[in-house]
C-alpha positions as CSV (number, residue, x, y, z in Angstrom):
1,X,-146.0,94.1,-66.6
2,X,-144.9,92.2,-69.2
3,X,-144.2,88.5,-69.4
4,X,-140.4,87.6,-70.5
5,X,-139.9,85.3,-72.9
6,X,-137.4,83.2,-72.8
7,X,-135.1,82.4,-75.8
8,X,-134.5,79.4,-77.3
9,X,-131.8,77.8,-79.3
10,X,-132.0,75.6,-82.3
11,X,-130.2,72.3,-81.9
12,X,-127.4,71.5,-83.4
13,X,-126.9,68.3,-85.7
14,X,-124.4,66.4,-83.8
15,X,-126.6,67.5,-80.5
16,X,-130.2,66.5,-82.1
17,X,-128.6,62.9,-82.8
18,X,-127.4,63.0,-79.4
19,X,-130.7,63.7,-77.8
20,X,-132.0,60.9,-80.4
21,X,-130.0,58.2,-79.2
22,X,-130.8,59.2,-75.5
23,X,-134.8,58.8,-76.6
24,X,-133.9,55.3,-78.1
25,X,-131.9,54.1,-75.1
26,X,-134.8,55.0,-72.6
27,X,-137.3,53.4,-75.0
28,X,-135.3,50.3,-75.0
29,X,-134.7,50.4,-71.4
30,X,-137.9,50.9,-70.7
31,X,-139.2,47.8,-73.3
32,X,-136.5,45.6,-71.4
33,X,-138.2,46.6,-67.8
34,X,-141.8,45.5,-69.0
35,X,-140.6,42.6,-70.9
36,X,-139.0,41.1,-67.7
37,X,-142.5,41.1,-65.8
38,X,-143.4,38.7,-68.4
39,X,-140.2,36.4,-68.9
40,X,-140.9,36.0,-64.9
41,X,-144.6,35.4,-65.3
42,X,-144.1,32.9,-68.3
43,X,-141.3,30.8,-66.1
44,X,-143.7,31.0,-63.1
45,X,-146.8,29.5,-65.4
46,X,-144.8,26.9,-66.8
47,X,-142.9,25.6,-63.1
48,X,-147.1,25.6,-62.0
49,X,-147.3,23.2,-64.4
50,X,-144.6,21.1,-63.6
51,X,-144.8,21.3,-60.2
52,X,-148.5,20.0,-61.0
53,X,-147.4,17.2,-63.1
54,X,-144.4,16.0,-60.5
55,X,-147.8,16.2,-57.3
56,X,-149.8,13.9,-60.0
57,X,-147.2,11.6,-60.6
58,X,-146.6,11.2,-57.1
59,X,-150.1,10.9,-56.5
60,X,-150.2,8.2,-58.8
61,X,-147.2,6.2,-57.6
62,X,-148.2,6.5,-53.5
63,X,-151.8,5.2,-54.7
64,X,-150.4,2.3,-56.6
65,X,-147.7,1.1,-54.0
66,X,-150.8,1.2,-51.5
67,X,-153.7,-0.5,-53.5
68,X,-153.6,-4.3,-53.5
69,X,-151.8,-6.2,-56.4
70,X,-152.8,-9.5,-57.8
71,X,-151.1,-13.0,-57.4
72,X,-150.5,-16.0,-59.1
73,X,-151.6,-18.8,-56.4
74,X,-151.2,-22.3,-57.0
75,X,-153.0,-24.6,-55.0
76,X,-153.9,-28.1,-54.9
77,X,-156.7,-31.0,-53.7
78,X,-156.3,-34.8,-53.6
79,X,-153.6,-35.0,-56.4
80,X,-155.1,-31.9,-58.3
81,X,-153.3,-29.2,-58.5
82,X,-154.6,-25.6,-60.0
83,X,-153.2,-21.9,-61.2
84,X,-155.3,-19.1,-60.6
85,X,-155.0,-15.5,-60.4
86,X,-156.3,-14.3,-57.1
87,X,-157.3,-10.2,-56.3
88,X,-157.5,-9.1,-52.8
89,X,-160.4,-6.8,-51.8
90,X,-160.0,-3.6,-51.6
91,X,-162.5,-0.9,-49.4
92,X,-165.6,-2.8,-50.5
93,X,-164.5,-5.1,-53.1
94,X,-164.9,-8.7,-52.3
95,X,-161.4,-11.1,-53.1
96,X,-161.6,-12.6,-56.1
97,X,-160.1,-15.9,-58.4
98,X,-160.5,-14.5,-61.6
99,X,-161.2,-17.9,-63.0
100,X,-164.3,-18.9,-60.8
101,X,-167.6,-17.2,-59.9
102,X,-167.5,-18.7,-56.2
103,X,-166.8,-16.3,-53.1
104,X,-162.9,-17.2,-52.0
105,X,-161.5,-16.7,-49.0
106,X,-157.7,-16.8,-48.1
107,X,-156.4,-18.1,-44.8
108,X,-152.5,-16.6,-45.0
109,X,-151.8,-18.7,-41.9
110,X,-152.9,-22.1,-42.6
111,X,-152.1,-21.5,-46.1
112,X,-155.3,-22.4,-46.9
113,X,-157.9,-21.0,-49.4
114,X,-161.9,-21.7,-49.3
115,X,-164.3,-21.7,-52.4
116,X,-167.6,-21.2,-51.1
117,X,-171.3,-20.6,-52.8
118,X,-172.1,-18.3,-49.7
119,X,-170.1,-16.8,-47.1
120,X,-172.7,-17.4,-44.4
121,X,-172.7,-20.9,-45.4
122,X,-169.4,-22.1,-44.6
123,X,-170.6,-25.9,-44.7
124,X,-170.5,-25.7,-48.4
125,X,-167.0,-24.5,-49.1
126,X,-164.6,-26.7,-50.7
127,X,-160.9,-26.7,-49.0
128,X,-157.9,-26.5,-50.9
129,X,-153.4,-26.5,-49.9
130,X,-151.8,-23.2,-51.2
131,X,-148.8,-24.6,-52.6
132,X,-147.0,-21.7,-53.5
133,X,-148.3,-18.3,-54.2
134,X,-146.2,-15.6,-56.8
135,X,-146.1,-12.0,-57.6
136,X,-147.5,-10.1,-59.8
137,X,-145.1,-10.6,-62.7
138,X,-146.1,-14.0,-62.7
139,X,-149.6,-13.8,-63.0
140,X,-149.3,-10.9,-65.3
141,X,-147.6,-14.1,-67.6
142,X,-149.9,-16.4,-66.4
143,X,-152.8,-13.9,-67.5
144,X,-151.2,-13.2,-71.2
145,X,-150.0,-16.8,-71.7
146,X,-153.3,-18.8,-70.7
């Protein structure tokens, strides 16, 4: 029993280019394919990092709508009239006239504010007539100004 050979032919020249090109275009076709894995992966990373930056900067806008802003308060005591910038508390944070190392309390109905030595000594706080109180643009000008 003999095994049969089988018979090959040489390849022409316009059919060797032929079978060239074919190569080259699955080569190419294939490149494209595993390129696009990566085009896809690179536009992925980079709308991470956007969608990271557009969270932060919403972060940062909710926290500074919600966190207390200062105000210009003018307020006044037998003829004397004073500008000061006043800070609400905030968590923890005591209020604060950035002018004066007394504790300050603000009554928003009376329109009254209280400098006081103590807060559990109320007998020695000193009473004084908001007479208008301004937004933060003010005492931002009030701040750089004085």
């Amino acid at each position: 029993m003999s095994i049969k050979i089988k018979q090959q032919k040489l390849l022409s020249a316009t059919e060797l280019k032929k079978q060239q090109q074919a190569k080259k275009l699955k080569q190419s076709a294939d490149q494209i394919k595993s390129d696009v894995p990566k085009l896809s992966q690179q536009t992925s990373s980079k709308s991470k990092v956007a969608l990271l930056k557009l969270l932060f900067l919403a972060l940062v806008t909710v926290i500074g709508f919600l966190s207390p802003k200062p105000s210009l308060i003018i307020y006044e005591k037998s003829g004397l009239v004073a500008k000061s910038i006043y800070w609400p508390g905030i968590f923890n944070l005591e209020q604060v006239i950035l002018d004066s190392n007394l504790k300050v309390t603000l009554d928003n109905k009376e329109e009254n504010i209280f400098f006081c030595h103590s807060i559990s000594n109320i007998s020695g706080c000193q009473k004084y007539r908001i007479i208008k109180k301004e937004g933060v643009l003010s005492a931002l000008t009030h701040l750089t100004l004085d």
